[in-house]
C-alpha positions in Angstrom: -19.1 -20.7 14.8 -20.9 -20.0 11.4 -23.4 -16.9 11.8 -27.1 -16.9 12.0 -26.8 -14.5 9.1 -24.4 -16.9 7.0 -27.1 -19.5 6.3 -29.7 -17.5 5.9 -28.5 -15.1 3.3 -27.5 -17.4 0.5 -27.2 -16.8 -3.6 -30.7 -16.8 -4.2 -31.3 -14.7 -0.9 -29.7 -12.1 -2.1 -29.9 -11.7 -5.7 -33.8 -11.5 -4.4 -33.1 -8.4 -2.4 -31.0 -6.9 -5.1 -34.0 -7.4 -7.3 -36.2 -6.0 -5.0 -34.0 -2.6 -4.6 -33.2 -2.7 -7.8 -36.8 -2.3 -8.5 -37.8 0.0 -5.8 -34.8 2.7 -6.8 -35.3 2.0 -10.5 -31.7 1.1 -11.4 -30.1 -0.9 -12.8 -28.6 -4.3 -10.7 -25.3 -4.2 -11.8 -24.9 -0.3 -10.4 -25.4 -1.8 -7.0 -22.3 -2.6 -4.7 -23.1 -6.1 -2.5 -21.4 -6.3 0.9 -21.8 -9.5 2.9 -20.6 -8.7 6.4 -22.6 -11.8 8.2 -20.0 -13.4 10.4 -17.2 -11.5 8.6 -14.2 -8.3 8.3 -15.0 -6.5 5.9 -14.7 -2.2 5.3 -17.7 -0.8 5.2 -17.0 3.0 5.5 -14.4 2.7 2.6 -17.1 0.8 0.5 -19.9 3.4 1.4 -16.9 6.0 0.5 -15.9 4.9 -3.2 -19.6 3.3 -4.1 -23.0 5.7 -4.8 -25.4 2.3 -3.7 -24.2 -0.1 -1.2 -26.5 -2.7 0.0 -25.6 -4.5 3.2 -26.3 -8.0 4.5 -25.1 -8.1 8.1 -26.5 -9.5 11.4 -25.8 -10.0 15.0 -22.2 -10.2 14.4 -21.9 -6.6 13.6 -24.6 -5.4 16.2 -23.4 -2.0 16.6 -23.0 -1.4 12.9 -25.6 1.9 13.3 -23.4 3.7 15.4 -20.2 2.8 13.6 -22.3 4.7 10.3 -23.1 7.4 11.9 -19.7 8.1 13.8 -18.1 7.6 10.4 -20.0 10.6 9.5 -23.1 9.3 7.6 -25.7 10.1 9.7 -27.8 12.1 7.9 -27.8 9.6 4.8 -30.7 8.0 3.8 -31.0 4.2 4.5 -33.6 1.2 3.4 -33.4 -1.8 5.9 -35.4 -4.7 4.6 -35.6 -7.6 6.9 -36.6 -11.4 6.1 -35.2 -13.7 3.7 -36.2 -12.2 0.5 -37.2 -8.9 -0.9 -40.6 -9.7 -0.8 -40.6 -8.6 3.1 -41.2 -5.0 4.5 -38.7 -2.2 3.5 -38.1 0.9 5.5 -36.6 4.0 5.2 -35.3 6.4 7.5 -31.8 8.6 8.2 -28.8 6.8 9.8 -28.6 8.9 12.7 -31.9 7.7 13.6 -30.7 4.3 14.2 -27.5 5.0 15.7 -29.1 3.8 19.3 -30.6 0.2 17.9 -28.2 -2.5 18.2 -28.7 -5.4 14.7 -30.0 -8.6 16.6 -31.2 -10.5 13.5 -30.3 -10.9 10.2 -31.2 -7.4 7.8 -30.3 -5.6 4.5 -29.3 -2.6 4.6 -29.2 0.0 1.7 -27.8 3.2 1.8 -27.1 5.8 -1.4 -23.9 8.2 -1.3 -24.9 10.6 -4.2 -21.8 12.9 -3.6 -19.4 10.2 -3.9 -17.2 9.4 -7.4 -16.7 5.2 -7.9 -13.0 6.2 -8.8 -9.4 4.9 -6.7 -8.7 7.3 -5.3 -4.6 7.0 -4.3 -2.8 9.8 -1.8 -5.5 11.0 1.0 -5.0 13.9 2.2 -2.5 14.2 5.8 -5.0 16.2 7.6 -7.9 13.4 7.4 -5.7 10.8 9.3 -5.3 10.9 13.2 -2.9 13.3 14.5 -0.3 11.5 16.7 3.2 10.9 17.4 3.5 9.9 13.4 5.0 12.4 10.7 2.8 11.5 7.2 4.4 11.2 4.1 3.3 13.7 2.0 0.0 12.5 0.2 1.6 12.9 -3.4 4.6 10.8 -2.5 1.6 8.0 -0.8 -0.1 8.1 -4.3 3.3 6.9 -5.5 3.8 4.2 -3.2 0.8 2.4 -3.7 1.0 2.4 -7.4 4.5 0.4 -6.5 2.5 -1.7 -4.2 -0.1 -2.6 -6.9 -2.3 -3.7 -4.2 -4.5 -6.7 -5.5 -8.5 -6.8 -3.8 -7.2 -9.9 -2.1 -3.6 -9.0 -0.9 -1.7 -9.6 2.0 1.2 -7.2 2.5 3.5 -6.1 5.4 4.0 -2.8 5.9 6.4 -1.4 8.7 6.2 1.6 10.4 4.0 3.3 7.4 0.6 4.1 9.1 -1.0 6.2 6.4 0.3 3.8 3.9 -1.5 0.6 5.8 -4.5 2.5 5.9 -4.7 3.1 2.2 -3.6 -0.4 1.5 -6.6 -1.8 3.6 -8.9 0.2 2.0 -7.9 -1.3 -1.6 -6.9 -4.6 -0.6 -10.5 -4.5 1.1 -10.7 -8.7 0.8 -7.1 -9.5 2.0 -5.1 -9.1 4.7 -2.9 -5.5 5.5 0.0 -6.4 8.4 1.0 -3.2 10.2 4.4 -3.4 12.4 4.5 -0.6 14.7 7.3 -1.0 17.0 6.9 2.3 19.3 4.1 2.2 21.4 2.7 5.9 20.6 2.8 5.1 16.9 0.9 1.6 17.3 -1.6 4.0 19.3 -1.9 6.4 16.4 -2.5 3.0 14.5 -5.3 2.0 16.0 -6.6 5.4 15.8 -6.7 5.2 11.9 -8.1 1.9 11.9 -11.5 3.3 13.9 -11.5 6.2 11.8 -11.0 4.9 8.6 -13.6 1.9 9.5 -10.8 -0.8 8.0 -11.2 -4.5 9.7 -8.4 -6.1 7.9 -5.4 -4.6 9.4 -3.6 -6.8 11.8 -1.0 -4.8 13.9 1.7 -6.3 15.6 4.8 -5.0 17.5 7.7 -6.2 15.7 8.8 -8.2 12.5 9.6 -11.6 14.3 9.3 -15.0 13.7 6.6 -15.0 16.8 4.9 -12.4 16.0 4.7 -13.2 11.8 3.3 -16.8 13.0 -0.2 -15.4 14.4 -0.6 -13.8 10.9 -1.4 -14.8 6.8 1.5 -14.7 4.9 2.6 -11.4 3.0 3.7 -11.2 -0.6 5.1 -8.3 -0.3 6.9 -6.2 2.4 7.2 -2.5 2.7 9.8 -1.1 5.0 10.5 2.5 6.4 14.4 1.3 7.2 15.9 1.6 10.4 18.8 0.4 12.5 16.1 -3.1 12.7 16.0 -3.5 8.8 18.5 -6.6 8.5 16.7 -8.6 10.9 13.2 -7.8 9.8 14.7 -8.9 6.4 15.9 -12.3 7.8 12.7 -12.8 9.5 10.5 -12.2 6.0 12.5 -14.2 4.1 12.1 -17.3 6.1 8.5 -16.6 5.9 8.0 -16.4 2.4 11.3 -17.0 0.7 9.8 -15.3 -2.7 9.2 -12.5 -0.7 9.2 -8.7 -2.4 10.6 -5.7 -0.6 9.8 -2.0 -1.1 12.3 -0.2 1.3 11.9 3.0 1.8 14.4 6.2 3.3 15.0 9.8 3.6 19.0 8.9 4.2 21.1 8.6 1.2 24.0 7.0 3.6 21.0 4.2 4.1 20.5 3.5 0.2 24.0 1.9 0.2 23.2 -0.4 2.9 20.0 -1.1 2.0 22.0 -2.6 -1.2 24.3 -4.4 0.2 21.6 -6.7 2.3 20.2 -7.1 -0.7 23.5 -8.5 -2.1 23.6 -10.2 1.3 20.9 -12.0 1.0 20.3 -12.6 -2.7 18.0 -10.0 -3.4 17.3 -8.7 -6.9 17.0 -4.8 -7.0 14.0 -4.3 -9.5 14.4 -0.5 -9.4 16.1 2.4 -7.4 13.6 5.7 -6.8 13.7 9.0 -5.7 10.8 11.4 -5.4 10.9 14.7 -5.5 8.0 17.4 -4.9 7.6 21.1 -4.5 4.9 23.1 -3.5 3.9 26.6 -3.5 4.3 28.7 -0.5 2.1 31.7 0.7 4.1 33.9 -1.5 3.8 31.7 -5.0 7.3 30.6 -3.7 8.4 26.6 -4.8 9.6 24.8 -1.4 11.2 21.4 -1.5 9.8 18.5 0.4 11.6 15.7 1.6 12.8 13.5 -0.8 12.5 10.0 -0.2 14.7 7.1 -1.7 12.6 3.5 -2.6 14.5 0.6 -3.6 12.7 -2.6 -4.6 13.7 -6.0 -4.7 12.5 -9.4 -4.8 14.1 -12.6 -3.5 15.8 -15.1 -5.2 15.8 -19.0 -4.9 
């Protein structure tokens, strides 16, 4: 069913409101982010993250959006909440923690300001920020890497198995699509779910395994990314039948793996675009260079 919020807030709705805050903070429209969560997923900690203005249009539908601020650690931000149709309504101001009790029960626009933020991507977030687990994190510079292969468009749908940190980060950018995380071991799902709260992304859809069940109660990826394992074959069966232009990124720390990893591709008509090997050292307490773990990414993309 369509939201209160929904019909309310239309074009003209809105571009009233950003007028009116545009006006009341003296700035200039176009600096202002616009988030319509009325009836809707969308990521509003990320948004508030990577964005110095944010104004939000929400409603019933996300009644305990208060809380959710200030657990996400913006309570002692400053916030504007204007309610009625248009800006010409009342506007008041107060800190988020103060709301963090009231439920939303009608339709409202909220505005909050994150003056310590930079409106920059930001690629490779640092290990200690995700949940700790049963998962091992690749290493934050070797992330950056991987989503600049991933090229994650605002609207994407990608598949990404058994790569939690890498879901998250691929949520965050591909904030109007669709991120599919596969996490076959129960503690690691767990540790999934975890980063999804944290993080505040709504548009990761976890699922146990990579079957033709299970890929049915979800959109359509364009692009898979694999951590390979004894299942990778059949999880590259079951992709191709659900997109047959499907993309892969796999990815391994076993150099015994690349060569298999090869010959499905061979298997099953897949053109490597490019074989990869990071490498990365860093500094010890004693100025001394330590290897990391060196991971092997080979990408491909399916052939008709």
């Amino acid at each position: 069913m369509e939201s209160t919020g929904m019909k309310m807030y239309g074009s003209s709705e809105m571009l009233s409101w950003v007028g009116c805050f545009a006006d009341m903070m003296e700035v200039s429209p176009e600096k202002i982010k616009m988030l319509n969560i009325c009836g809707k997923k969308k990521n509003v900690l990320p948004t508030i993250e990577t964005h110095k203005r944010v104004m939000i249009f929400a409603d019933e539908s996300h009644a305990d959006l208060f809380y959710e601020l200030w657990e996400g650690g913006y309570g002692d931000y400053d916030m504007w909440i204007g309610r009625g149709l248009c800006g010409e309504e009342e506007v008041t101001t107060s800190k988020v923690k103060e709301y963090m009790d009231k439920k939303i029960e009608e339709p409202i626009v909220i505005f909050i300001i994150n003056e310590n933020t930079r409106e920059a991507s930001r690629y490779g977030i640092r290990n200690e920020f995700f949940s700790r687990g049963s998962v091992n994190y690749v290493g934050h510079e070797i992330r950056a890497v991987i989503m600049n292969m991933l090229s994650c468009d605002v609207g994407d749908t990608i598949c990404i198995v058994s790569g939690e940190s890498i879901a998250i980060e691929a949520a965050i950018t591909a904030s109007e699509g669709t991120i599919i995380a596969v996490e076959p071991d129960a503690r690691d799902m767990r540790s999934m779910q975890d980063n999804v709260s944290k993080f505040g992304v709504h548009n990761i859809e976890i699922i146990p395994n990579v079957t033709e069940e299970d890929m049915a109660k979800v959109p359509t990826p364009r692009l898979a990314f694999i951590v390979a394992s004894k299942r990778l074959e059949d999880e590259v069966k079951v992709l191709l039948k659900v997109n047959p232009k499907m993309q892969f990124i796999i990815y391994t720390l076993e150099l015994d793996m690349v060569v298999s990893i090869k010959n499905i591709f061979e298997k099953y008509n897949i053109e490597t675009t490019e074989t990869l090997q990071i490498s990365v050292s860093k500094s010890d307490k004693r100025s001394v260079m330590v290897a990391q773990p060196s991971p092997w990414m080979i990408s491909g993309v399916a052939c008709e």
